[in-house]
mmCIF file of the N, C-alpha and C atoms, coordinates in Angstrom:
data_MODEL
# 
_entry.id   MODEL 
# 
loop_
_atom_site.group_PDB 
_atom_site.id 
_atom_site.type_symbol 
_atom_site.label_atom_id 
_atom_site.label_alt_id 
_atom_site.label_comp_id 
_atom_site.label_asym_id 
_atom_site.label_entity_id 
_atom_site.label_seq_id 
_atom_site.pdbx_PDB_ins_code 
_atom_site.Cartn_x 
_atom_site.Cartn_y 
_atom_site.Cartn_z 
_atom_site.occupancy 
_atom_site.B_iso_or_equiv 
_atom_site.pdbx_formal_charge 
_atom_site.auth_seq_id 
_atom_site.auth_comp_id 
_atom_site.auth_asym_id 
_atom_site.auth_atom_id 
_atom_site.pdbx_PDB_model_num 
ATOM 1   N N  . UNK A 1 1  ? 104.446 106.589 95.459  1.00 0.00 ? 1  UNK A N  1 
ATOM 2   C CA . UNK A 1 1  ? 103.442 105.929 94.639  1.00 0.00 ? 1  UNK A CA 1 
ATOM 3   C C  . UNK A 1 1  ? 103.852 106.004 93.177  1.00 0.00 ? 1  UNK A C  1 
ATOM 4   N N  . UNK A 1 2  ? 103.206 104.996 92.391  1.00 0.00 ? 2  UNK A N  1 
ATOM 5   C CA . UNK A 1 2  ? 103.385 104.787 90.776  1.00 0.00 ? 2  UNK A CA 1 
ATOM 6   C C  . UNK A 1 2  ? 102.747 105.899 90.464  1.00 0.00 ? 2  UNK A C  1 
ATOM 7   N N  . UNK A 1 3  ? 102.724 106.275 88.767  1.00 0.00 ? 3  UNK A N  1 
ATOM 8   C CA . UNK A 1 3  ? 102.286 107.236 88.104  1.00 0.00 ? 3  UNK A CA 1 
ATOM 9   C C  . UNK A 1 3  ? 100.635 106.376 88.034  1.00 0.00 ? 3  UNK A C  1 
ATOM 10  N N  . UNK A 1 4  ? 99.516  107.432 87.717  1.00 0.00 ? 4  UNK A N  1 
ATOM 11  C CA . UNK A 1 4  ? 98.149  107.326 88.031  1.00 0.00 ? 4  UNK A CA 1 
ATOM 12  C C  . UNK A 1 4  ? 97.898  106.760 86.888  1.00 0.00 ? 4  UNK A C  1 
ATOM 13  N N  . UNK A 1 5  ? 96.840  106.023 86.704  1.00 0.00 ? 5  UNK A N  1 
ATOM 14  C CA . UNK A 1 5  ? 96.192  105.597 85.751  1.00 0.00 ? 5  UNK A CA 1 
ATOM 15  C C  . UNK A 1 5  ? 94.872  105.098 85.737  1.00 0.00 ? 5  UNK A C  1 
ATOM 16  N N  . UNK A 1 6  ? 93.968  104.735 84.478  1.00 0.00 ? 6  UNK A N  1 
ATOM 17  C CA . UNK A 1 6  ? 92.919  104.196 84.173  1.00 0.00 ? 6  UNK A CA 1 
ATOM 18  C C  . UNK A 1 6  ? 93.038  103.044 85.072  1.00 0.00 ? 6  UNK A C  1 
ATOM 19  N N  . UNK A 1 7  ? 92.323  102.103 85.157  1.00 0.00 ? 7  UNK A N  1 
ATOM 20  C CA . UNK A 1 7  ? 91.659  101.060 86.119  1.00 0.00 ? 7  UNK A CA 1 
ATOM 21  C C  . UNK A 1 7  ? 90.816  100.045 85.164  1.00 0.00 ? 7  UNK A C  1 
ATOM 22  N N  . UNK A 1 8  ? 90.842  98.952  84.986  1.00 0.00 ? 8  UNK A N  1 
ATOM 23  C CA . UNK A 1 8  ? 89.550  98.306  85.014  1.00 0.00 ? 8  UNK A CA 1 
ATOM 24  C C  . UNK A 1 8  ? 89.807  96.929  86.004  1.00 0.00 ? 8  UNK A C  1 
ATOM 25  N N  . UNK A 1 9  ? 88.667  97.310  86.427  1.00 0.00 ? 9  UNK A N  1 
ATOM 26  C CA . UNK A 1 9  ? 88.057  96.151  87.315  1.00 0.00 ? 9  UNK A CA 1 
ATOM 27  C C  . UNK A 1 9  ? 86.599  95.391  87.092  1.00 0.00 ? 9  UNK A C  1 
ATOM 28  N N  . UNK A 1 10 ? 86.959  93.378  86.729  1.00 0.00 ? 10 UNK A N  1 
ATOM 29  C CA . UNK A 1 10 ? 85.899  92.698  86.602  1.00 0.00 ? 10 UNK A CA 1 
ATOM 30  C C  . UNK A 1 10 ? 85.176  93.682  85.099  1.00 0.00 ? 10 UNK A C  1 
ATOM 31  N N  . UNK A 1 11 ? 86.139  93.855  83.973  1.00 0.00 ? 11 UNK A N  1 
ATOM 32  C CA . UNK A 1 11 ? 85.857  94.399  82.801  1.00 0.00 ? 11 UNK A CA 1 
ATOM 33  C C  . UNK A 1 11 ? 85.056  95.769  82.660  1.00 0.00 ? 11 UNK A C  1 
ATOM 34  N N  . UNK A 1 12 ? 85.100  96.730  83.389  1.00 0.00 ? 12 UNK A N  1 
ATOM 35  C CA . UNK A 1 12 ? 84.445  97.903  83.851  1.00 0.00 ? 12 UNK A CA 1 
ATOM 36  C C  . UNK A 1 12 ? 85.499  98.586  84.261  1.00 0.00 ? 12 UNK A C  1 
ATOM 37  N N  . UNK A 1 13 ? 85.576  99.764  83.584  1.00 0.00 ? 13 UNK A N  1 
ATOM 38  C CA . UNK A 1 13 ? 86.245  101.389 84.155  1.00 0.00 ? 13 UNK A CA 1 
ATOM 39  C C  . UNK A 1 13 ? 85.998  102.247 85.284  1.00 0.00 ? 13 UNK A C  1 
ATOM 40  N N  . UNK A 1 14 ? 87.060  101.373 85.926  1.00 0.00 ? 14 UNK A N  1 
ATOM 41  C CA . UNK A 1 14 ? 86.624  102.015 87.386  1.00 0.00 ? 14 UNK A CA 1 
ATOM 42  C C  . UNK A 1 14 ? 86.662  103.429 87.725  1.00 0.00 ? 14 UNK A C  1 
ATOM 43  N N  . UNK A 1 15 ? 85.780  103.819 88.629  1.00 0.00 ? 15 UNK A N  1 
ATOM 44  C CA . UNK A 1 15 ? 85.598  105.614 88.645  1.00 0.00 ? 15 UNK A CA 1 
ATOM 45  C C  . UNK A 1 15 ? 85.042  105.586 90.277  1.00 0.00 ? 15 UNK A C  1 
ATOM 46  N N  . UNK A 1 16 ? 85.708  106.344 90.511  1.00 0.00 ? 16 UNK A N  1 
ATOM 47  C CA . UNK A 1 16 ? 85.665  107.424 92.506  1.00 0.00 ? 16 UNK A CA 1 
ATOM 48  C C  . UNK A 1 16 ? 84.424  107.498 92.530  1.00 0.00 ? 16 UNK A C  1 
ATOM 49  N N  . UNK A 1 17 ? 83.950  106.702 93.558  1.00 0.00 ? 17 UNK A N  1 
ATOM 50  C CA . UNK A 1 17 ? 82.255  107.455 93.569  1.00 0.00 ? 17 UNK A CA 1 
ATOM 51  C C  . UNK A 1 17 ? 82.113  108.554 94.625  1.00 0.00 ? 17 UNK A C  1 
ATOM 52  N N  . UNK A 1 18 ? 83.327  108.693 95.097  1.00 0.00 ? 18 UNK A N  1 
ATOM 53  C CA . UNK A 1 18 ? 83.007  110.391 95.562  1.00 0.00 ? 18 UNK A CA 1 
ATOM 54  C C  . UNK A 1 18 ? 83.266  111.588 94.894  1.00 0.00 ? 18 UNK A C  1 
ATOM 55  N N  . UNK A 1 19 ? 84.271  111.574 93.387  1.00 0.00 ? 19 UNK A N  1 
ATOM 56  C CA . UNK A 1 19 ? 84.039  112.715 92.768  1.00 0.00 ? 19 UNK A CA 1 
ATOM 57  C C  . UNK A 1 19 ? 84.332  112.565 91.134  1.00 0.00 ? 19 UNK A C  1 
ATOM 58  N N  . UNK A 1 20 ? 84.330  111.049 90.833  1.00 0.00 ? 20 UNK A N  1 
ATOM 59  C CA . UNK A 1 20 ? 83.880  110.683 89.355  1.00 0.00 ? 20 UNK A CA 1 
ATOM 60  C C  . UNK A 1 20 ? 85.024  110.565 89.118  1.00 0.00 ? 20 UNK A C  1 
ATOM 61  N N  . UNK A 1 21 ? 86.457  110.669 89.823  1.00 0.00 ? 21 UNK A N  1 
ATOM 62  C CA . UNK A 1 21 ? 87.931  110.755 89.404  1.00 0.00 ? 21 UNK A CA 1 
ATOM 63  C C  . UNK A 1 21 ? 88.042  109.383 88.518  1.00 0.00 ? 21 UNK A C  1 
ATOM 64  N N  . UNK A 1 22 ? 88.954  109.720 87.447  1.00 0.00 ? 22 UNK A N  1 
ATOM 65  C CA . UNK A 1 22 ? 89.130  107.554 86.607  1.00 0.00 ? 22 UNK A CA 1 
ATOM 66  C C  . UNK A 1 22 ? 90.399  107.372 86.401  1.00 0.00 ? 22 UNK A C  1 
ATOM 67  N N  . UNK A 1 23 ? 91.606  107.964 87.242  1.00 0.00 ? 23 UNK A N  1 
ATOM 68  C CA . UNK A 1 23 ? 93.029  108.199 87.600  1.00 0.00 ? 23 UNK A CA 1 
ATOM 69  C C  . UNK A 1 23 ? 93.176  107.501 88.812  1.00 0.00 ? 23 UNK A C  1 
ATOM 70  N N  . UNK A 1 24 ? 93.960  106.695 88.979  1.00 0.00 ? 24 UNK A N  1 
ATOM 71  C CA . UNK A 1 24 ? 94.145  106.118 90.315  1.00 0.00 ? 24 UNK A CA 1 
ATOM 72  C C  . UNK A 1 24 ? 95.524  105.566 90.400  1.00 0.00 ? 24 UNK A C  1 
ATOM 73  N N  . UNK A 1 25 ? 96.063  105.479 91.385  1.00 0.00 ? 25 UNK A N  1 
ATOM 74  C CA . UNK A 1 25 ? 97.476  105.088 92.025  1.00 0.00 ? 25 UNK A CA 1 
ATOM 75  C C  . UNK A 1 25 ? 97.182  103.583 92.209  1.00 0.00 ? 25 UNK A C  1 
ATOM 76  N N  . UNK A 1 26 ? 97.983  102.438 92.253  1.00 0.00 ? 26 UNK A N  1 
ATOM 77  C CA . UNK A 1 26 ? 97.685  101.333 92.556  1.00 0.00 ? 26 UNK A CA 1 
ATOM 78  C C  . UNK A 1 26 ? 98.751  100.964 94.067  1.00 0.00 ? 26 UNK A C  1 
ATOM 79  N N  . UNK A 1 27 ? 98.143  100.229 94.830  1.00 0.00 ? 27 UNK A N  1 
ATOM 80  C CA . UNK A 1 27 ? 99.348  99.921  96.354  1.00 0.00 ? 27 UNK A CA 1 
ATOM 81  C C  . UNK A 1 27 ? 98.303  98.285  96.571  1.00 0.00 ? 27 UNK A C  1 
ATOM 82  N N  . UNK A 1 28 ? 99.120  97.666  97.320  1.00 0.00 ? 28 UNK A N  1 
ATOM 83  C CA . UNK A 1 28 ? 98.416  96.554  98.078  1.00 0.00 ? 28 UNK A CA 1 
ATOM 84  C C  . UNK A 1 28 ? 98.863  96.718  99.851  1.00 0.00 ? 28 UNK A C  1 
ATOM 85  N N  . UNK A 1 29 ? 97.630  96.029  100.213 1.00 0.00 ? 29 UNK A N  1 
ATOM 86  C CA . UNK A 1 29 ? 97.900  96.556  101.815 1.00 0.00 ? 29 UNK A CA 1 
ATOM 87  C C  . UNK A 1 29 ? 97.442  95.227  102.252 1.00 0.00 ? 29 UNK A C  1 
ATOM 88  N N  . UNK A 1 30 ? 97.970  94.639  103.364 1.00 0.00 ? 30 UNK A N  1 
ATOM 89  C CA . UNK A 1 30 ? 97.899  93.410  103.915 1.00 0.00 ? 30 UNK A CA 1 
ATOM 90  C C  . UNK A 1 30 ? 96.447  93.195  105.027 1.00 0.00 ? 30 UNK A C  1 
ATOM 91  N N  . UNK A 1 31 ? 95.609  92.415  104.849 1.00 0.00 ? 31 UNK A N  1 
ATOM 92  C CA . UNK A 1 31 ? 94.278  92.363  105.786 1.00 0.00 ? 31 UNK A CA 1 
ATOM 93  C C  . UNK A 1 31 ? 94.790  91.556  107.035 1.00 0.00 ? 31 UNK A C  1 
ATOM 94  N N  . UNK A 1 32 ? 94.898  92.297  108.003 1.00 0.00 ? 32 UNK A N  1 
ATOM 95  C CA . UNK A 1 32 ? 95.141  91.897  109.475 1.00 0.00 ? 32 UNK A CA 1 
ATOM 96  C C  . UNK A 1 32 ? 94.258  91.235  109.819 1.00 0.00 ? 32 UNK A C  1 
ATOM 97  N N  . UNK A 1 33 ? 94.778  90.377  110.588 1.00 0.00 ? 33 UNK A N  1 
ATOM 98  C CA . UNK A 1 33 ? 93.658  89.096  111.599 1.00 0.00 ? 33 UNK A CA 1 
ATOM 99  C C  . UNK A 1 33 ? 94.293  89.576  112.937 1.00 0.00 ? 33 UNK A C  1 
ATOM 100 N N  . UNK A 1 34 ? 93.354  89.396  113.527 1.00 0.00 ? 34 UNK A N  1 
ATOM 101 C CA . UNK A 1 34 ? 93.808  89.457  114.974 1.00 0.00 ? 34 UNK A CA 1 
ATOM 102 C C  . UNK A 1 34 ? 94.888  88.285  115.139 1.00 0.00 ? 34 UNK A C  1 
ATOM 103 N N  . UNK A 1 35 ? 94.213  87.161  115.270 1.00 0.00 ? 35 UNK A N  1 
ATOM 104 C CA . UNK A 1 35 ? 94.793  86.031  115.442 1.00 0.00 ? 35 UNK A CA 1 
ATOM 105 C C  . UNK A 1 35 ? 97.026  85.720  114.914 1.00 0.00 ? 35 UNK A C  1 
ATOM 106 N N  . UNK A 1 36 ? 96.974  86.246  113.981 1.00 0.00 ? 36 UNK A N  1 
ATOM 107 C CA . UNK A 1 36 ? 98.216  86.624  113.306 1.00 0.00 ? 36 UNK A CA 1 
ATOM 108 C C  . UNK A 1 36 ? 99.284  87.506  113.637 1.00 0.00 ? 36 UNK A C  1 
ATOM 109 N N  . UNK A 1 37 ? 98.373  88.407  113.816 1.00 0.00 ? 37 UNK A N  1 
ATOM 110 C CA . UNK A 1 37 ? 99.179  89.543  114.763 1.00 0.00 ? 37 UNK A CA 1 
ATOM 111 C C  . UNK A 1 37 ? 99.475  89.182  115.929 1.00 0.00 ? 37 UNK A C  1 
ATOM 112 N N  . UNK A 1 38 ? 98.662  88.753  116.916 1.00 0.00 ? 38 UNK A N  1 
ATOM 113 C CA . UNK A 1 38 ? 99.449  88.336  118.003 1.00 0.00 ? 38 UNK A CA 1 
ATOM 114 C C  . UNK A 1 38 ? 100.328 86.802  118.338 1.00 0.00 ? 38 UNK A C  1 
ATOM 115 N N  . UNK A 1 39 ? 99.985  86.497  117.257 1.00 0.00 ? 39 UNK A N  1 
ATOM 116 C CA . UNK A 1 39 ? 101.287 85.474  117.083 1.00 0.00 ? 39 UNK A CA 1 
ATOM 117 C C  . UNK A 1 39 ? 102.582 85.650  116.551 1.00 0.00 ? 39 UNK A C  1 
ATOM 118 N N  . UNK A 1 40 ? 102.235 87.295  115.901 1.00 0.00 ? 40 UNK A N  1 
ATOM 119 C CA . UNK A 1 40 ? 103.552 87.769  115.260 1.00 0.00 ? 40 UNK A CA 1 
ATOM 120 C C  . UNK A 1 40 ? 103.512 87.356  113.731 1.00 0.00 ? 40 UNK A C  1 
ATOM 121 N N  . UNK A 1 41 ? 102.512 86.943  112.862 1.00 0.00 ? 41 UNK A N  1 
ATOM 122 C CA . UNK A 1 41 ? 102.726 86.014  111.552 1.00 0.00 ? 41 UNK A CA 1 
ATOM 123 C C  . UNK A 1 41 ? 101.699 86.913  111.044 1.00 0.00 ? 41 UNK A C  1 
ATOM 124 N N  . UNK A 1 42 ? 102.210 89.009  111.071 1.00 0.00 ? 42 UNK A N  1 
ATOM 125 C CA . UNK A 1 42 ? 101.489 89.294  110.276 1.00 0.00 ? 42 UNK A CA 1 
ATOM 126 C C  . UNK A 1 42 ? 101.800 89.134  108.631 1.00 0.00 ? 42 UNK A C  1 
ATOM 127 N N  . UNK A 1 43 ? 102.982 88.975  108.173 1.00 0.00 ? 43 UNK A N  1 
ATOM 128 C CA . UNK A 1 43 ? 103.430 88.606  106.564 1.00 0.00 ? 43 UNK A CA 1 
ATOM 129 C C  . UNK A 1 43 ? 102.759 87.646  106.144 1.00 0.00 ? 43 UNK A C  1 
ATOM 130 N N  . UNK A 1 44 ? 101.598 86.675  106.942 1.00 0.00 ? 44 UNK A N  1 
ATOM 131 C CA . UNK A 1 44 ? 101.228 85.306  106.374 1.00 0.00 ? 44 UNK A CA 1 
ATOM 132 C C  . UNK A 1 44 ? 99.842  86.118  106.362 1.00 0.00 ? 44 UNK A C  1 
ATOM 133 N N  . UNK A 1 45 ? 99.107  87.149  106.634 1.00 0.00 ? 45 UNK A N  1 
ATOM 134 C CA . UNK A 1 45 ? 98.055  87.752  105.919 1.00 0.00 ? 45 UNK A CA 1 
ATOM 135 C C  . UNK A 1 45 ? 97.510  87.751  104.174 1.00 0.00 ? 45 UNK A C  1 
ATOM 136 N N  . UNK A 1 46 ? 96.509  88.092  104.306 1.00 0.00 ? 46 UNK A N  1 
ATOM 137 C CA . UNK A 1 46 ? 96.446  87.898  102.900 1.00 0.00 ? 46 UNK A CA 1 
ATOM 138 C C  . UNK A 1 46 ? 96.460  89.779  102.103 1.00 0.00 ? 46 UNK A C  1 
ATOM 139 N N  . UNK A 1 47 ? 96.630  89.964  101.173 1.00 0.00 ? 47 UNK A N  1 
ATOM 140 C CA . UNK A 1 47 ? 96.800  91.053  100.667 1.00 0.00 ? 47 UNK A CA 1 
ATOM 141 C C  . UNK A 1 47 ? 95.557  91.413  99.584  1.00 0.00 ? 47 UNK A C  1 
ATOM 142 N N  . UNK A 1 48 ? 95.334  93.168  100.113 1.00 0.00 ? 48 UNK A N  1 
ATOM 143 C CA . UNK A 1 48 ? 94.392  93.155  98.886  1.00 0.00 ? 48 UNK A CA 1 
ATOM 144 C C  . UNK A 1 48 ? 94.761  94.253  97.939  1.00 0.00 ? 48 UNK A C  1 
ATOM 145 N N  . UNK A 1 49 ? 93.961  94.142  97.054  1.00 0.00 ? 49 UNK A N  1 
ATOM 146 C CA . UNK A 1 49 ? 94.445  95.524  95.582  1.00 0.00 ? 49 UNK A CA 1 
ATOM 147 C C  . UNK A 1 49 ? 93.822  97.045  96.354  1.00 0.00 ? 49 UNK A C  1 
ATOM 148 N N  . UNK A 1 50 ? 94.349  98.070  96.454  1.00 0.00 ? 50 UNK A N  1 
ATOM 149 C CA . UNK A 1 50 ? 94.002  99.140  96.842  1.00 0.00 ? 50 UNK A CA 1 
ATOM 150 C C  . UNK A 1 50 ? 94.369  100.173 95.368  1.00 0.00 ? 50 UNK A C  1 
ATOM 151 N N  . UNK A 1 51 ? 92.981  101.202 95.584  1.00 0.00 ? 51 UNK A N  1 
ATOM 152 C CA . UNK A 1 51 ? 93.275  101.872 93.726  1.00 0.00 ? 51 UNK A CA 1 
ATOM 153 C C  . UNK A 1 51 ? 92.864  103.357 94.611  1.00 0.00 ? 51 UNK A C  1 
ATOM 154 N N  . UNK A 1 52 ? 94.070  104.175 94.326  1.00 0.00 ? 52 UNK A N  1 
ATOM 155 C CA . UNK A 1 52 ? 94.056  105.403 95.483  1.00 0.00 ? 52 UNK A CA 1 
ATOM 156 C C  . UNK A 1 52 ? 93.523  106.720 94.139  1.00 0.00 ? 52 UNK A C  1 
ATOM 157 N N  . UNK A 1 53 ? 92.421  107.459 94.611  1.00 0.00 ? 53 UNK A N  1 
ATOM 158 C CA . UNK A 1 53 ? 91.956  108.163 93.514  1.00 0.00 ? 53 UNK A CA 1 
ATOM 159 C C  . UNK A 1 53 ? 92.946  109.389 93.378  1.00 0.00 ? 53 UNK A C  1 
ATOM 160 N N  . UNK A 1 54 ? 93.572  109.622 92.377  1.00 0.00 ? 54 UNK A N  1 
ATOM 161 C CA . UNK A 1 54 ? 93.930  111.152 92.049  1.00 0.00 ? 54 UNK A CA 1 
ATOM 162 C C  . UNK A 1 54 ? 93.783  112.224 92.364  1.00 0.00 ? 54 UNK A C  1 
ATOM 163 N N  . UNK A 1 55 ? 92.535  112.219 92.249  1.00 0.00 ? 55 UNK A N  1 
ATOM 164 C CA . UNK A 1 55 ? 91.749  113.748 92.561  1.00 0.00 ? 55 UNK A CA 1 
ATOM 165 C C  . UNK A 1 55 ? 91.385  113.887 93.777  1.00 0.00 ? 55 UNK A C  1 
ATOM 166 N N  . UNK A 1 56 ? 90.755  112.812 94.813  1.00 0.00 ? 56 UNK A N  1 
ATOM 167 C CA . UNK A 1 56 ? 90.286  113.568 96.327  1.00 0.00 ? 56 UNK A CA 1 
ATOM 168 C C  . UNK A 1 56 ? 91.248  111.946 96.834  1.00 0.00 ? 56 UNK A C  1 
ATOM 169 N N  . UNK A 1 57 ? 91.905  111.529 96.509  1.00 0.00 ? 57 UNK A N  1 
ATOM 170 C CA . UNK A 1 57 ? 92.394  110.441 97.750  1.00 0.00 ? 57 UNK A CA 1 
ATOM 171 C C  . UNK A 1 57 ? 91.376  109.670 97.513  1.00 0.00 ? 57 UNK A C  1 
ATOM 172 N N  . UNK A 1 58 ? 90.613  109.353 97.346  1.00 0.00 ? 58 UNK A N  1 
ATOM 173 C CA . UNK A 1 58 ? 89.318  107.870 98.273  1.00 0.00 ? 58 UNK A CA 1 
ATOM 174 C C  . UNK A 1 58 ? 89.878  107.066 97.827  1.00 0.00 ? 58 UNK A C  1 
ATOM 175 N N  . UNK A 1 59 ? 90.059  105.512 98.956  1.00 0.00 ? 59 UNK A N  1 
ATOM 176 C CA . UNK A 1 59 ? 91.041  104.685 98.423  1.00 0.00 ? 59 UNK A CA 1 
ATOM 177 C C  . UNK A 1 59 ? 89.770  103.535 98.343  1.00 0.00 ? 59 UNK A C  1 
ATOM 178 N N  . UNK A 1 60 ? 89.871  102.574 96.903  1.00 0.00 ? 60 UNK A N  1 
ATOM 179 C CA . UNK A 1 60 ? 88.817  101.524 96.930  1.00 0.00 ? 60 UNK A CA 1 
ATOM 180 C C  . UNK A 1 60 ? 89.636  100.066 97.063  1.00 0.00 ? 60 UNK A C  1 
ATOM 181 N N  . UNK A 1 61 ? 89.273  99.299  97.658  1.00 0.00 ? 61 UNK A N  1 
ATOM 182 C CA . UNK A 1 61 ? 89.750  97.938  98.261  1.00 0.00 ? 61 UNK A CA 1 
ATOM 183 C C  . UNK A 1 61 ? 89.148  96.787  97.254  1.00 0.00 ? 61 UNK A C  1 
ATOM 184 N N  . UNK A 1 62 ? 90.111  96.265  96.868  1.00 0.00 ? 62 UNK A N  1 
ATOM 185 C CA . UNK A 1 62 ? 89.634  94.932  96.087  1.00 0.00 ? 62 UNK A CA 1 
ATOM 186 C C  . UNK A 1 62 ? 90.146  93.174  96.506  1.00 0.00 ? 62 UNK A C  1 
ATOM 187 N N  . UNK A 1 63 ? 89.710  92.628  97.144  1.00 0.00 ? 63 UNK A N  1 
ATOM 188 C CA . UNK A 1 63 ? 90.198  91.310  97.827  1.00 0.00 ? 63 UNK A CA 1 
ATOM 189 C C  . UNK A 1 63 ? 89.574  89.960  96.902  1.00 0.00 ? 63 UNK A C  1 
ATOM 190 N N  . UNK A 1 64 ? 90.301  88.756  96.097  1.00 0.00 ? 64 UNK A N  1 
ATOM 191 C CA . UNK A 1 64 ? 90.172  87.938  95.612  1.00 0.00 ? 64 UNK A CA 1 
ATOM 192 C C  . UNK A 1 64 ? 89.175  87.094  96.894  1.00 0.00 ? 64 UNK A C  1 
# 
């Protein structure tokens, strides 16, 4: 993972609502369809923003 950082999301400082952490790792993770997967065309998924907290892990999901 990247080095941790501040966040804003939709102009707001994002913060862990399980332990107030405002450090977060950034990753994107691909949203599976059934349908895709068993056709084998999971790369044609769509991807969302994942912001992994510092302090306890809780990972928050952000999808356009």
């Amino acid at each position: 993972m990247t080095e941790s950082k501040r966040v804003e999301v939709a102009g707001k400082t994002l913060v862990c609502p399980v332990c107030s952490g405002d450090k977060f790792w950034h990753r994107t993770a691909l949203l599976n369809t059934r349908g895709a997967t068993f056709l084998g065309f999971d790369w044609a998924n769509r991807e969302a923003d994942n912001y992994v907290c510092e302090r306890c892990k809780h990972m928050l999901w952000f999808h356009e």
